[in-house]
C-alpha atoms as one frame of an Amber mdcrd trajectory, in Angstrom:
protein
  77.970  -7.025  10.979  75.464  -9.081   9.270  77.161 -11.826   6.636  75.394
  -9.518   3.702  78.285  -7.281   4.381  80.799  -9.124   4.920  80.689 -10.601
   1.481  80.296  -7.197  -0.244  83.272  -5.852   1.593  85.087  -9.256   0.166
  83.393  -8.806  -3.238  84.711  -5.008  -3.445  87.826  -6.759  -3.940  87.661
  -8.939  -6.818  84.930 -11.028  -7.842  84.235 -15.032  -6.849  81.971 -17.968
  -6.318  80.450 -18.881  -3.376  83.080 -21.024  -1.471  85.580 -18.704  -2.520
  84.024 -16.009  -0.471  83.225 -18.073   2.395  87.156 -18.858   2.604  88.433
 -14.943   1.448  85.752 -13.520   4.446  87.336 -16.613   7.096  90.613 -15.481
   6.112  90.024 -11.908   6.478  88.511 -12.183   9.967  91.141 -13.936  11.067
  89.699 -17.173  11.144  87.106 -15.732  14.122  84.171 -16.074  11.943  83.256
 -19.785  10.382  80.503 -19.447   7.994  78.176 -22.173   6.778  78.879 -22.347
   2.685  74.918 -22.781   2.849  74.398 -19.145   4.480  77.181 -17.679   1.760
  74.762 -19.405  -1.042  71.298 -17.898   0.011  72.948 -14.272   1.043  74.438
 -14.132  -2.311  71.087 -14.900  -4.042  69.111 -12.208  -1.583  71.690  -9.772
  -2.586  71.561 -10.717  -6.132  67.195 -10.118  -6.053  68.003  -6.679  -4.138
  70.180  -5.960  -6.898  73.788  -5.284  -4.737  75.693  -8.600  -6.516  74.908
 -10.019  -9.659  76.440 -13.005 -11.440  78.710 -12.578 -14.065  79.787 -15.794
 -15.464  80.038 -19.755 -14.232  84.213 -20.912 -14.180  85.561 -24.201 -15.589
  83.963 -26.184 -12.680  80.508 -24.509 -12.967  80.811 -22.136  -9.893  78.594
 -18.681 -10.197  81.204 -15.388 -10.028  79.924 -12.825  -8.419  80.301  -9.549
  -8.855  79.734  -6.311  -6.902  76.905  -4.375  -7.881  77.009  -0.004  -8.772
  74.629   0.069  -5.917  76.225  -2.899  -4.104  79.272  -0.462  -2.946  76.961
   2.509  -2.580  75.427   0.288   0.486  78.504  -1.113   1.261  79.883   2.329
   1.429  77.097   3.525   3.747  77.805   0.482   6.341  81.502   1.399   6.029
  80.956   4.996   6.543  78.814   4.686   9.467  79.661   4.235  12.771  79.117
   0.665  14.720  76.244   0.871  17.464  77.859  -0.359  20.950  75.429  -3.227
  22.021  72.514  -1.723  24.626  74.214  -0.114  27.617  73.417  -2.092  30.496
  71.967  -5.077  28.814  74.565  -7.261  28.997  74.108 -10.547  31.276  76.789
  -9.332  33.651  75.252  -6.220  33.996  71.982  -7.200  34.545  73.733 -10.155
  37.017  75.111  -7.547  39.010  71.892  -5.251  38.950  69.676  -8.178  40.110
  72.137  -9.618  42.720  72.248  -5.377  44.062  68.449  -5.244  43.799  68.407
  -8.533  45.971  71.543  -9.063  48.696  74.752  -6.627  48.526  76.692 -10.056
  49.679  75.658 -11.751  46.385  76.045  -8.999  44.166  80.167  -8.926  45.584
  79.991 -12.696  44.885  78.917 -12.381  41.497  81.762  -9.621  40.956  84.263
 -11.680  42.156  83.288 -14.986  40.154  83.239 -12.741  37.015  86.871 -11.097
  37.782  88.604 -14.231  38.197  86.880 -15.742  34.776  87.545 -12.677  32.796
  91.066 -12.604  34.301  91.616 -16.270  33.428  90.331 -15.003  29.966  92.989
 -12.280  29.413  95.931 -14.445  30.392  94.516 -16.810  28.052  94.121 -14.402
  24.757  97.872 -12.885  26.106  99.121 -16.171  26.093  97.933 -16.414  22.412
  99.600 -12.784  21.359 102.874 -14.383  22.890 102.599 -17.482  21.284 102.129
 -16.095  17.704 105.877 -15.533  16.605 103.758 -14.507  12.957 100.820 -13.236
  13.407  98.219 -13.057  11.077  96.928  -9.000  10.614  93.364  -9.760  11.108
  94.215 -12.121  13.970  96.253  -9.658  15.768  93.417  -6.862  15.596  90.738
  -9.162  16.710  92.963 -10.256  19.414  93.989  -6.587  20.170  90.376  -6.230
  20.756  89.487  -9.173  23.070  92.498  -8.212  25.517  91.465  -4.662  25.549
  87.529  -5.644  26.222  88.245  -8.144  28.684  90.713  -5.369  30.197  87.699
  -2.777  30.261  85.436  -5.479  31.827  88.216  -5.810  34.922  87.939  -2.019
  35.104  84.567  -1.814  35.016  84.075  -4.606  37.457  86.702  -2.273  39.999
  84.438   0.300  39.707  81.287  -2.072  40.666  83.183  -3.416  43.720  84.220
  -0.102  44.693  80.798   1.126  44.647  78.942  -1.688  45.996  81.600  -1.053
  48.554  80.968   2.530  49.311  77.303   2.213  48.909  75.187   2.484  52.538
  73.433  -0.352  53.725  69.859   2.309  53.000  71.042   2.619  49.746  70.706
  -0.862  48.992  67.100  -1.409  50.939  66.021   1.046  48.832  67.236  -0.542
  45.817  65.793  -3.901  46.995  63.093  -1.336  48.149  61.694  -0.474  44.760
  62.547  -3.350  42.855  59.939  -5.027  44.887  57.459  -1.981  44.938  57.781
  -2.545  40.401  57.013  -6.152  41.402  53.842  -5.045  43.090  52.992  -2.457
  40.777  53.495  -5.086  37.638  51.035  -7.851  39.529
């Protein structure tokens, strides 16, 4: 999510200035996101020359209103409606970590496993320590907090599986990983 729609999704709402939505699209991500006032500013005046916002009137205090365009919720429709790419499988620097340390020493790869178990552990207890803490949580605080504790609970899975499999793997089965990683070496030089 780009901040383009985040302020459309605010401005679907009711219409405001520019620190206004800064502070309305904080508030709604649960305080995860902190924009620069600057970036609100020059999205709003991209969106307003692509024709999704346009300003409606200046308050007491000289603030620009915004308001949300016919085709401004037509796009912001679209980017609702439309499902969320997950980032590119395996390119994640703990995947590709774990790939290199495989390609290179079983030993190492285990290491790196390890190291990234207890720091993702340490992580949970810290973001279940925060759920605990919060006697009244915020909505949008909660969710995004839902969904740290349930990624870093997926990464502990996922780094099972990696052990278990490095594990069960025979010693020729990582040569020939190391194997061809050096033959694409060769081949690239």
């Amino acid at each position: 999510m780009g901040i383009k729609e985040g302020l459309m999704a605010v401005l679907a709402r009711e219409d405001a200035h520019g620190y206004q939505l800064k502070q309305d699209l904080e508030a709604a991500t649960g305080g995860t996101w902190h924009i620069n006032v600057g970036q609100v500013y020059t999205t709003l005046q991209r969106l307003e020359r692509d024709g999704l916002v346009v300003s409606v009137d200046t308050d007491e205090h000289g603030r620009i209103r915004y308001s949300l365009t016919e085709d401004g919720r037509v796009e912001l429709e679209g980017w609702m409606g439309s499902p969320v790419e997950l980032a590119a499988a395996g390119r994640d620097e703990i995947s590709l970590k774990i790939l290199l340390a495989a390609a290179s020493s079983a030993a190492e790869a285990r290491r790196v496993v390890e190291v990234q178990r207890g720091a993702t552990m340490s992580v949970l207890q810290d973001y279940t320590a925060l759920k605990a803490a919060d006697d009244k949580p915020d909505l949008a605080w909660l969710l995004h907090l839902d969904r740290l504790v349930f990624s870093a609970e997926a990464e502990l899975r996922w780094l099972e599986l990696v052990e278990s499999r490095l594990e069960s793997l025979p010693a020729a089965a990582l040569s020939s990983v190391r194997g061809n990683v050096l033959e694409d070496q060769e081949v690239a030089t």
